[in-house]
C-alpha positions as CSV (number, residue, x, y, z in Angstrom):
1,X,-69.5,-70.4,44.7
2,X,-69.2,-72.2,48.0
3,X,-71.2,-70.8,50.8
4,X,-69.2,-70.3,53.7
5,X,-70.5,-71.4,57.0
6,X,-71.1,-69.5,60.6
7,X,-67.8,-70.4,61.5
8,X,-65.5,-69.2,58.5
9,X,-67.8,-66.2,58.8
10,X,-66.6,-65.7,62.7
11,X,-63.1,-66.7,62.6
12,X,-63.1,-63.9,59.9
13,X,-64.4,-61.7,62.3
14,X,-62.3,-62.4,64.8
15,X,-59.3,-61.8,62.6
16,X,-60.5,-58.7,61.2
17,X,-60.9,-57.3,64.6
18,X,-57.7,-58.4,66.0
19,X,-56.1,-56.5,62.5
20,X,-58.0,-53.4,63.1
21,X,-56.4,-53.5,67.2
22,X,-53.0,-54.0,65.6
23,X,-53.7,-50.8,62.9
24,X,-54.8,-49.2,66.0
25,X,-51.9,-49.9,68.2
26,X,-48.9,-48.7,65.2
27,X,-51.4,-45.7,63.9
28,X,-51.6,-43.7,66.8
29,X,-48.4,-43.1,68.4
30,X,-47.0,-42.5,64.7
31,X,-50.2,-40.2,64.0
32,X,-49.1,-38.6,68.3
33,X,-45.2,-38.3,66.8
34,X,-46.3,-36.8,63.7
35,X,-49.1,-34.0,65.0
36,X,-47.0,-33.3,67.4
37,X,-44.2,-32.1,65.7
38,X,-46.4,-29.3,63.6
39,X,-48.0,-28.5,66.9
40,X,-47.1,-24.5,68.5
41,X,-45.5,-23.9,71.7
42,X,-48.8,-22.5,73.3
43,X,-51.1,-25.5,72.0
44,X,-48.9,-27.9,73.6
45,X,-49.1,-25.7,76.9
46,X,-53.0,-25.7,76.3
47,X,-52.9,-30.0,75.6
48,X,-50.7,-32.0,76.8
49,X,-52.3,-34.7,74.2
50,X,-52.6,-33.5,70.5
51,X,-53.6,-36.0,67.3
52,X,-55.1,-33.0,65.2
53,X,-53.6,-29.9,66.2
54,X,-56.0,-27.0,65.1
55,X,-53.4,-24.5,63.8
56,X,-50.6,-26.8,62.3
57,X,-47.2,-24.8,61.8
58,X,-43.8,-25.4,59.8
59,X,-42.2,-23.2,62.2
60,X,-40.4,-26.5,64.0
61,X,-39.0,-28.0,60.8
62,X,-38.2,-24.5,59.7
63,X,-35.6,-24.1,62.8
64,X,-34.6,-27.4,62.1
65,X,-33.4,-27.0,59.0
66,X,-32.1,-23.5,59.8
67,X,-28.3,-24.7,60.5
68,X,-25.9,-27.1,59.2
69,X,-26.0,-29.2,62.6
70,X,-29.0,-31.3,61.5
71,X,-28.4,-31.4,57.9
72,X,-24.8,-32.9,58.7
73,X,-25.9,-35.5,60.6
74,X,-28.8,-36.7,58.0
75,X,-26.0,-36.6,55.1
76,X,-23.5,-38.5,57.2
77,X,-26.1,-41.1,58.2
78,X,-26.9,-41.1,54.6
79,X,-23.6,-41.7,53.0
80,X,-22.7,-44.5,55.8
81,X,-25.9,-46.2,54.9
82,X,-25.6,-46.3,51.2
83,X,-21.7,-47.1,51.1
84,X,-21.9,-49.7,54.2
85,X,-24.8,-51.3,52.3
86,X,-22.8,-51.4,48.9
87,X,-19.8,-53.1,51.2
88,X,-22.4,-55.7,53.3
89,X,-24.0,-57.0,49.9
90,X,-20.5,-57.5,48.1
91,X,-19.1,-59.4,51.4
92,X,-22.3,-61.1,52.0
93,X,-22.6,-62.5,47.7
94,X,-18.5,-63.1,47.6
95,X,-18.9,-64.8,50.6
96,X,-22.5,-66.9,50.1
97,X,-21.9,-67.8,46.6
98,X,-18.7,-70.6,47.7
99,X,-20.5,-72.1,50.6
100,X,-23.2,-72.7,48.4
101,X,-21.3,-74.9,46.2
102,X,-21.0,-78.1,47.3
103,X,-18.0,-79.2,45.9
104,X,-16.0,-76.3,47.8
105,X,-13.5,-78.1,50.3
106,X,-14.2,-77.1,54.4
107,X,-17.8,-76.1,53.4
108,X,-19.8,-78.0,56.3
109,X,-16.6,-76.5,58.7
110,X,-16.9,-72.8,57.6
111,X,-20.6,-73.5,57.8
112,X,-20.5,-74.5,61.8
113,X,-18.0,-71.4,62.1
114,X,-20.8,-69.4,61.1
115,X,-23.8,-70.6,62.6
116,X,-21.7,-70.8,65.9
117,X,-21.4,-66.7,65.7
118,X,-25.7,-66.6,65.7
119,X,-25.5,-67.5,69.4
120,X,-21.9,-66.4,70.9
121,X,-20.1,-63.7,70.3
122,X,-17.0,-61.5,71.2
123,X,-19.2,-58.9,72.9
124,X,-19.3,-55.0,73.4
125,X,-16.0,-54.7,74.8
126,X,-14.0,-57.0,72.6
127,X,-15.4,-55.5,69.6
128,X,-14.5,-52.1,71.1
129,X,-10.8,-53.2,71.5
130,X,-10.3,-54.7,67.6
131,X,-11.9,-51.5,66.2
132,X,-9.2,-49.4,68.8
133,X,-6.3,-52.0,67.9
134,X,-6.9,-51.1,64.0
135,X,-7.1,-48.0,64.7
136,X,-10.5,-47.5,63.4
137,X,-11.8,-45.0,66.2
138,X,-13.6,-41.7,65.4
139,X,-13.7,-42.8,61.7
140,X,-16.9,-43.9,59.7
141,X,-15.1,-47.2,58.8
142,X,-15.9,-48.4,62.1
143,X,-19.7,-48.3,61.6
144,X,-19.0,-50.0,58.4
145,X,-16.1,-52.6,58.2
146,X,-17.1,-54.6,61.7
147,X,-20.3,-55.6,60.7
148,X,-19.8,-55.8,56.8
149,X,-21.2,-59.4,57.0
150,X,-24.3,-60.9,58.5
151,X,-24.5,-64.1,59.4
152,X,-28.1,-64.7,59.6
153,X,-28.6,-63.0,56.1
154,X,-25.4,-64.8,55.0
155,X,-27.1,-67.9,55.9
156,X,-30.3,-67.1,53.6
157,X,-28.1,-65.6,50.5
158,X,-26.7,-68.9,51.0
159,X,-29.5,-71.0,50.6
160,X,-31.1,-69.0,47.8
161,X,-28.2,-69.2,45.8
162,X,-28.4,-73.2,46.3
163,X,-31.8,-72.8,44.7
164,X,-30.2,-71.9,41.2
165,X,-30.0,-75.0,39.5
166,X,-26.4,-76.6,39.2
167,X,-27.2,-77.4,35.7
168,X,-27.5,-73.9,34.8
169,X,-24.4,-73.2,36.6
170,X,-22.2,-76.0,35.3
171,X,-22.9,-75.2,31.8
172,X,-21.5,-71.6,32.1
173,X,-18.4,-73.0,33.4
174,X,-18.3,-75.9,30.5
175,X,-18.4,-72.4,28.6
176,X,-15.3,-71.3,29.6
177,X,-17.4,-69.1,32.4
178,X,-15.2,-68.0,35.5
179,X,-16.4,-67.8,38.9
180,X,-16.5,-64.6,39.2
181,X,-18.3,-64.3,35.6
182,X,-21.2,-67.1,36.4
183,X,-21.6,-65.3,39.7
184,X,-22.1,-61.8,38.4
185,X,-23.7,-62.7,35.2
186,X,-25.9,-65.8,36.1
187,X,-26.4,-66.1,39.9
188,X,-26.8,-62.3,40.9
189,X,-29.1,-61.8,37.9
190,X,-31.1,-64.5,39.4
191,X,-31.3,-63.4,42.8
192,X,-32.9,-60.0,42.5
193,X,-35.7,-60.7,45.1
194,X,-33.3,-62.0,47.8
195,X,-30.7,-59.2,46.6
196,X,-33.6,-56.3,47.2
197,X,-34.7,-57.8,50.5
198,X,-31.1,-57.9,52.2
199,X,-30.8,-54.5,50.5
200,X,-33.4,-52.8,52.4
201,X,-32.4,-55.1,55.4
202,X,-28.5,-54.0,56.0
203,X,-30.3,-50.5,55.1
204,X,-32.2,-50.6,57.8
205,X,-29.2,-51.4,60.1
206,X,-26.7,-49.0,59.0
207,X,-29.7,-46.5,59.3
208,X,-30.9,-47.0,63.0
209,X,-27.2,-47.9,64.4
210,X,-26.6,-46.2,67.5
211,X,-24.6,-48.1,70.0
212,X,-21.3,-48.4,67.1
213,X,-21.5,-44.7,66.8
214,X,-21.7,-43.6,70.5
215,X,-18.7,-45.9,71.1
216,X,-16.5,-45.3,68.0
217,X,-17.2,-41.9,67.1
218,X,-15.4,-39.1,69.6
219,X,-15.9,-35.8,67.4
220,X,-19.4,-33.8,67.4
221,X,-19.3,-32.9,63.8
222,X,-18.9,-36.8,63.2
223,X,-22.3,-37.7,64.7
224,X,-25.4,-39.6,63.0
225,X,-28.8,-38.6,62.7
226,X,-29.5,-41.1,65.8
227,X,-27.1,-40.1,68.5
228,X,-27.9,-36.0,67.8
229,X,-31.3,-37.3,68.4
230,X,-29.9,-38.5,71.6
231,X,-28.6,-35.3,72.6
232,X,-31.6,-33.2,71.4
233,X,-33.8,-36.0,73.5
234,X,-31.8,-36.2,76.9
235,X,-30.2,-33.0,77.0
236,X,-33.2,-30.8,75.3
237,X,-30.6,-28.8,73.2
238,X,-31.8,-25.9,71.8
239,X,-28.7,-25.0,69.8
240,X,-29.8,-27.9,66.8
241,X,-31.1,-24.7,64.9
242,X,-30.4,-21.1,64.0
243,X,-33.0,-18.8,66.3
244,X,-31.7,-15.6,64.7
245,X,-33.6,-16.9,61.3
246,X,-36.8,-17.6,62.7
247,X,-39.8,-14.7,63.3
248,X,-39.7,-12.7,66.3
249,X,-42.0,-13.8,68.8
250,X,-40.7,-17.1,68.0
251,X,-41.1,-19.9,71.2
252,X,-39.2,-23.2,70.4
253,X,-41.4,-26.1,72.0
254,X,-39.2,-28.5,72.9
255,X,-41.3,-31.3,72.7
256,X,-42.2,-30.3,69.2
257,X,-38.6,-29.9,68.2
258,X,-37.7,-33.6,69.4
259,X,-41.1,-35.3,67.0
260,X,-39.7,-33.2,64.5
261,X,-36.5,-35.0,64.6
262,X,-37.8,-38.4,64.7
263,X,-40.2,-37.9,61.3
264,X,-37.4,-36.1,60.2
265,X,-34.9,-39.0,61.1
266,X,-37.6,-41.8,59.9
267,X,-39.2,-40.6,56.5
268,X,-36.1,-41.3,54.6
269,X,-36.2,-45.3,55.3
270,X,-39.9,-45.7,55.3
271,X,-39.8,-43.9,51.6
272,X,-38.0,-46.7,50.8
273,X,-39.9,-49.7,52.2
274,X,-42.9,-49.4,49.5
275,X,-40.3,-49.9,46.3
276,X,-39.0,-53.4,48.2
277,X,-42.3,-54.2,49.4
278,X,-42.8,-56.7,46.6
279,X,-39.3,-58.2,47.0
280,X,-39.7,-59.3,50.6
281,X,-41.6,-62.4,51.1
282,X,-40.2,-64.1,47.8
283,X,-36.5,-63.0,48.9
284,X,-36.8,-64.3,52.3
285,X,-39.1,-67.1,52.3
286,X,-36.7,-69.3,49.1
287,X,-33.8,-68.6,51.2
288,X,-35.4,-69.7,54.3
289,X,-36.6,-73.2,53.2
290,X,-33.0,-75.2,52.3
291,X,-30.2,-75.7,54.6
């Protein structure tokens, strides 16, 4: 075994240190969010910083789950995510799998068409008047059918698709193969990684949207997880739970209530990340490397 000199030895240290600043940085305002949120009214009256609180209570997430109010929005947000997801990886493949065939006619135009939309686009209030013009408002399709395709990630499904050798493709079409048969039967098959890492990706966004909802969606009873968050955040709202089913004595914090919301709001997604973890650099860095 090679011995490693001074410098390897300090340039390790130096990046060690830097990674312990970073853990740092992300761990404590998650570990702040999270204590908080199982903190009691009169601790946070006694600290107005908590990590550990020393009598932890459920009593928060108990009045949170008391009602309907916050368990509607988490199912909404839930089905939107799932379907819209379903909807962005069908557009996405149906669309990625032509353009990365270079025999179809137009390709290099479609191509610029698509990269042009990366740097302009219609804006806020165009967008606002297509989804009002189909008549889209105050339904969930509007969280879903405007943004069904990325054009970044369309880019990258592209380019790993190109990776599948033509050979491989051309003798399933000798076969007798249709497109629609090589592409869900050969291509798809061999696209998993980049499949589960666009997965998680459009997951992600359909899961932390908030402008599209607080411009398309008008009724209450509508809302997402993210823009009840907004109300209990900005307007304090004490009405997200049932106070009639909690103990007497019972003192809503506030402050409490709104942490609860966020690791509430957050634990689904990040209970994801770990089963896509493996996916993630493979999927993005072989659709990342051709043009």
């Amino acid at each position: 075994m090679k011995k490693r000199s001074m410098g390897d030895r300090i340039f390790d240290a130096i990046v060690y240190a830097i990674l312990v600043v970073v853990f740092l940085i992300v761990f404590f305002p998650l570990m702040y969010v999270v204590s908080t949120s199982f903190a009691s009214a009169r601790e946070l009256a006694l600290n107005k910083f908590l990590i550990f609180p020393k009598h932890p209570t459920l009593e928060v997430y108990q009045y949170i789950f008391s009602t309907s109010t916050f368990l509607r929005s988490m199912i909404v947000t839930i089905v939107i995510t799932v379907v819209g997801t379903l909807v962005n990886l069908v557009m996405t493949c149906l669309m990625a799998y032509p353009l990365s065939r270079k025999a179809l006619p137009g390709r290099s135009v479609i191509m610029t068409a698509v990269t042009f939309t990366l740097v302009f686009s219609g804006g806020m209030i165009p967008m606002y008047l297509v989804v009002n013009s189909l008549g889209l408002i105050d339904t969930y399709t509007s969280l879903i059918l405007p943004g069904a395709i990325s054009s970044f990630n369309l880019i990258l499904v592209k380019n790993f698709f190109q990776e599948i050798p033509e050979s491989l493709i051309d003798a399933a079409q000798i076969d007798g193969s249709s497109e629609m048969n090589t592409l869900a039967k050969i291509v798809l098959p061999l696209s998993k990684p980049a499949l589960a890492t666009f997965t998680m990706f459009y997951a992600v966004g359909h899961w932390n949207q908030f402008m599209q909802p607080l411009l398309y969606l008008n009724d209450s009873k509508k809302w997402t997880i993210q823009i009840l968050l907004r109300q209990i955040v900005l307007m304090s709202q004490s009405g997200v739970g049932d106070e009639d089913a909690m103990p007497p004595g019972f003192v809503l914090p506030v402050k409490s209530l709104k942490m609860a919301c966020i690791v509430v709001s957050t634990l689904p997604i990040i209970a994801a990340y770990p089963f896509m973890q493996k996916y993630f650099d493979k999927g993005v860095m072989s659709g990342s490397i051709k043009g």
